[in-house]
C-alpha positions in Angstrom: 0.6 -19.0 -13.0 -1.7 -16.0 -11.9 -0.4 -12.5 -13.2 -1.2 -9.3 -11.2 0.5 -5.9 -11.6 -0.5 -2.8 -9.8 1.3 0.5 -8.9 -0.8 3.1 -8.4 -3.1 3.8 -5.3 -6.4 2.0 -5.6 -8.4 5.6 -6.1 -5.7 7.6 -8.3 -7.2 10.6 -9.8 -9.2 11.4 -7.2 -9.0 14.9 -6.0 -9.0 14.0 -2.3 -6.0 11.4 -2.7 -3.1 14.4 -1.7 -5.3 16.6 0.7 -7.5 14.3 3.2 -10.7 15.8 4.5 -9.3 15.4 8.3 -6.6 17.9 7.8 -6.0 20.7 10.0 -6.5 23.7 7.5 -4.4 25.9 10.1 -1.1 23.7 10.1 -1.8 22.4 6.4 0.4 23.3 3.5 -1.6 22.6 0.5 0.9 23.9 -1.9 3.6 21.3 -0.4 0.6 18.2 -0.4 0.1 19.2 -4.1 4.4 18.6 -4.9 4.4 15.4 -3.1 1.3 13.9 -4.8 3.0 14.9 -8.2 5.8 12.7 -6.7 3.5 9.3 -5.5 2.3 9.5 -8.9 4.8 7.3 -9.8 4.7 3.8 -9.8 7.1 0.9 -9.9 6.9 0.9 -13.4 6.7 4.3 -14.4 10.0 5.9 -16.0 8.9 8.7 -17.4 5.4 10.8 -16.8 4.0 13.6 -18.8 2.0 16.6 -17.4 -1.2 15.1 -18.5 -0.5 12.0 -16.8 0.2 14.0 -13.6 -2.8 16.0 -14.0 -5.0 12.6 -15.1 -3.4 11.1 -11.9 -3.8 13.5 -9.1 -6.8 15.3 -10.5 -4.8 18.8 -10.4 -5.5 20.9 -13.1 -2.5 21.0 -15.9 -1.1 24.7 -15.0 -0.5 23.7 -11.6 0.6 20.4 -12.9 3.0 22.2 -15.1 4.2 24.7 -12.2 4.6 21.8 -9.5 7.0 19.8 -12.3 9.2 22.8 -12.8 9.5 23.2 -9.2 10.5 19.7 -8.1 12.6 19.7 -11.2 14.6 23.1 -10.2 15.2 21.2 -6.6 16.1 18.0 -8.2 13.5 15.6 -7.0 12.3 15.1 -10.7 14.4 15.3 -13.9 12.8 16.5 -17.2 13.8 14.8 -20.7 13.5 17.8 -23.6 13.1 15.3 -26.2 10.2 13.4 -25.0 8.3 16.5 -22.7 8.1 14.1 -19.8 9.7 13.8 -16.5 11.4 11.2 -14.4 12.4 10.4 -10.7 15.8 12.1 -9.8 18.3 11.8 -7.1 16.3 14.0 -4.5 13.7 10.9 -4.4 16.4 8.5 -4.3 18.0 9.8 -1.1 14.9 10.1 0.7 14.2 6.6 0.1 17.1 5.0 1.3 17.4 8.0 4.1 13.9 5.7 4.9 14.9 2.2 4.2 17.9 2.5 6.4 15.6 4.1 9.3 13.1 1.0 9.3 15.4 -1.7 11.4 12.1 -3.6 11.4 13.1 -4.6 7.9 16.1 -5.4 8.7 15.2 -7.6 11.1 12.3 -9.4 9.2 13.9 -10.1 5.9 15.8 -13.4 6.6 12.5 -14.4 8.7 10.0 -13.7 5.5 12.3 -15.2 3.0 12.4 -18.9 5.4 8.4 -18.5 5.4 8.0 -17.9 1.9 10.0 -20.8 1.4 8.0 -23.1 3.5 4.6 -21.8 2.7 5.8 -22.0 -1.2 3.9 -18.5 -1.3 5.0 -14.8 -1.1 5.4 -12.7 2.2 4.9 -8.9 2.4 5.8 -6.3 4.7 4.1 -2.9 3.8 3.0 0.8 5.7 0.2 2.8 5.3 1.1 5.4 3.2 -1.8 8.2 3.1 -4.9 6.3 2.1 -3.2 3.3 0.8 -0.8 0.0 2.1 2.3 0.4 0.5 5.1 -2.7 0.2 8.4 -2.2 2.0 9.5 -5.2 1.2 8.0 -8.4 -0.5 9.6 -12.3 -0.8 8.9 -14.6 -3.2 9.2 -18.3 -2.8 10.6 -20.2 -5.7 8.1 -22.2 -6.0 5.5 -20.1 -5.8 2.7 -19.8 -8.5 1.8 -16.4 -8.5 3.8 -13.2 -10.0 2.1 -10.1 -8.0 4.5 -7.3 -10.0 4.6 -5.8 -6.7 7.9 -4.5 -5.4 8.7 -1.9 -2.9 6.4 0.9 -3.3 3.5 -0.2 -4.7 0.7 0.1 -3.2 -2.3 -1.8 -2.2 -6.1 -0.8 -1.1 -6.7 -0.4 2.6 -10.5 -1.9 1.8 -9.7 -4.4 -0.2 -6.4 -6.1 0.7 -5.4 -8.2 4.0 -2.9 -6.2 4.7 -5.5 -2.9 4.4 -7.6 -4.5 6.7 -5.9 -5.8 9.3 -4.3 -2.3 9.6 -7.6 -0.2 10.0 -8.6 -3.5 12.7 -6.0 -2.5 14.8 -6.5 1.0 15.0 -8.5 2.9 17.3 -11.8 3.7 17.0 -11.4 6.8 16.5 -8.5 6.5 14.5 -10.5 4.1 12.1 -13.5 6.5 11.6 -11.5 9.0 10.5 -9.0 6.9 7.9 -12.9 5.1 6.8 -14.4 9.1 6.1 -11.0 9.7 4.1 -11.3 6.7 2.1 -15.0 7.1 1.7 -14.5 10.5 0.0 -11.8 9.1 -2.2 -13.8 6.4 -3.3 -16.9 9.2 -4.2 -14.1 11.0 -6.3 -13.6 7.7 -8.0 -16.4 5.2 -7.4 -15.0 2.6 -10.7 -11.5 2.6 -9.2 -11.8 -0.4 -7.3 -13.4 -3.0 -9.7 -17.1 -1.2 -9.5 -17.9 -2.7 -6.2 -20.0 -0.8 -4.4 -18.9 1.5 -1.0 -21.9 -0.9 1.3 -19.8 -4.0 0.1 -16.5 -2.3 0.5 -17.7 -1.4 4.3 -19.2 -4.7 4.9 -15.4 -6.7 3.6 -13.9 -4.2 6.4 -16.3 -5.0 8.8 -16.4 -8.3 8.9 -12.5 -8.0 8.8 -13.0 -6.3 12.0 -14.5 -9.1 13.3 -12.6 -11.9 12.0 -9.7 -9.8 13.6 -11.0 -9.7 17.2 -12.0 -13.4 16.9 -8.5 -15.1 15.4 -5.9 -12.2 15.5 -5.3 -11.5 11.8 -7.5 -10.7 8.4 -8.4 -12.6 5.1 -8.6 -11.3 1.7 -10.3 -14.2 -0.5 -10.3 -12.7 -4.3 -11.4 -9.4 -3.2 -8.5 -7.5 -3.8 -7.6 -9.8 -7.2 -9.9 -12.7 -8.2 -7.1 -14.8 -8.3 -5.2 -13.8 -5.1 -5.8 -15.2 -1.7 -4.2 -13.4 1.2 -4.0 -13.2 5.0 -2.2 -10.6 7.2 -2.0 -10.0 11.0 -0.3 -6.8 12.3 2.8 -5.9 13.5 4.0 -3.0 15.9 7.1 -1.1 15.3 8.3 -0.2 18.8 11.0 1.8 17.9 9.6 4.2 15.5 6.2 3.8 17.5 4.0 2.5 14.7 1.8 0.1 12.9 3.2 -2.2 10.2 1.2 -5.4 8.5 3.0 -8.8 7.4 0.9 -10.7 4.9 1.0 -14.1 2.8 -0.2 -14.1 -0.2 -1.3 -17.1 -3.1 -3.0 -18.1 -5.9 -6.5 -19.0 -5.2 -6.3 -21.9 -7.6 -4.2 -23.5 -5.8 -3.7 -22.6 -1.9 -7.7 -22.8 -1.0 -9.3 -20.3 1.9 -8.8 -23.6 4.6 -5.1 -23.1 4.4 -4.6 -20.0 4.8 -7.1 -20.5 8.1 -5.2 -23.6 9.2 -1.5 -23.6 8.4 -0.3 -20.2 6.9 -2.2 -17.8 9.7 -0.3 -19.6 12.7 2.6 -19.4 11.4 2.5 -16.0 10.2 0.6 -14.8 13.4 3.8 -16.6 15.3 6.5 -14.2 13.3 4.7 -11.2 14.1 4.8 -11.8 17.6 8.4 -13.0 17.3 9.6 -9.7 15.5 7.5 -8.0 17.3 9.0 -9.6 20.8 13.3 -8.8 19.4 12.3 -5.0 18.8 
């Protein structure tokens, strides 16, 4: 069985993560950026988080660190333990979570259709967002029978350069649209050049590139053990209508034991057919 856990974004403690280079400096709060990026520096399996980890994490220094924390803990989106001089998620985060859940009817609607794949594909199925510069699950299935324990729940995230699910998202942008996310991401990844297993930014480009291509040619995107050497993935895209956005659907599985031709041949189809099926009842 193949063992992956992640939480955080793929470039954490990079200083660009919570203020993107693109921003308009005339409509951008960066006081309000710097709150919420002590917030996302929680990950599925954080409880509690210390001012050095929030400062290690976002790259803020520790007095504004320390200054955000009492803040969010005054309007009760964190909650500090005395005893222990760390902090933890409150309420506040809580309601804006399920305030979102509840909003994404996509969800809704895909759930009972991810948990039949899964099933049938004996692999895991995953409906994530972009969130800033990342992919971030809203939802992942496992099947039963599956070999492979991701440790991914709602909310982690996963790299746009790396992952199918990153990949297929920046494909189906724009142009433009792509350029821009690509500039972010490269300036995140010269903040923090190790974060994504020392591979170089020329072979990160090149994985999205030819993702690009594979996209334009068979309607979806592959990630063969470069996100995790033991994963094999595929994703294809699906468009929220109703809230007038982008969302990706992936498969995922061990590489030791669903090889690259099956993903090509029998889980892209069918995966490529429940996007267009969810896509079609929205």
């Amino acid at each position: 069985m193949v063992v992956v856990k992640t939480s955080l974004s793929a470039f954490a403690g990079a200083p660009a993560h919570g203020v993107p280079p693109s921003h308009d400096e005339r409509k951008f709060v960066t006081a309000l950026a710097r709150g919420l990026e002590l917030l996302r520096a929680f990950g599925p399996d954080d409880v509690l988080l210390g001012n050095r980890d929030f400062a290690a994490r976002t790259g803020l220094p520790k007095a504004t660190v320390s200054r955000l924390a009492y803040t969010l803990t005054e309007l009760g989106y964190l909650r500090y333990d005395a005893d222990l001089g760390k902090y933890a998620l409150d309420a506040g985060v809580l309601a804006l979570g399920y305030a979102f859940l509840n909003g994404t009817d996509m969800l809704t609607l895909a759930r009972p259709h991810m948990r039949a794949l899964a099933k049938e594909m004996g692999c895991s199925i995953s409906l994530g967002c972009r969130e800033g510069i990342d992919m971030m699950y809203l939802e992942t299935i496992r099947s039963d029978s599956a070999h492979l324990t991701l440790g991914l729940t709602a909310g982690s995230r996963l790299s746009m350069l790396t992952s199918s699910m990153g990949r297929v998202y920046l494909a189906a942008m724009t142009p433009v649209e792509r350029e821009t996310l690509l500039a972010d991401l490269h300036d995140a990844y010269d903040a923090n050049p190790t974060a994504l297993r020392n591979v170089g930014w020329d072979a990160l480009k090149l994985g999205v590139d030819k993702g690009i291509e594979t996209y334009r040619r068979e309607g979806c995107c592959y990630s063969f053990r470069d996100w995790h050497e033991g994963v094999n993935a595929v994703a294809v895209p699906l468009r929220d209508v109703r809230q007038n956005r982008w969302l990706a659907i992936s498969c995922s599985g061990p590489s030791s034991s669903i090889p690259d031709a099956v993903f090509r041949e029998e889980i892209a189809p069918r995966l490529k057919q429940l996007a267009a099926r969810l896509s079609g009842q929205v």
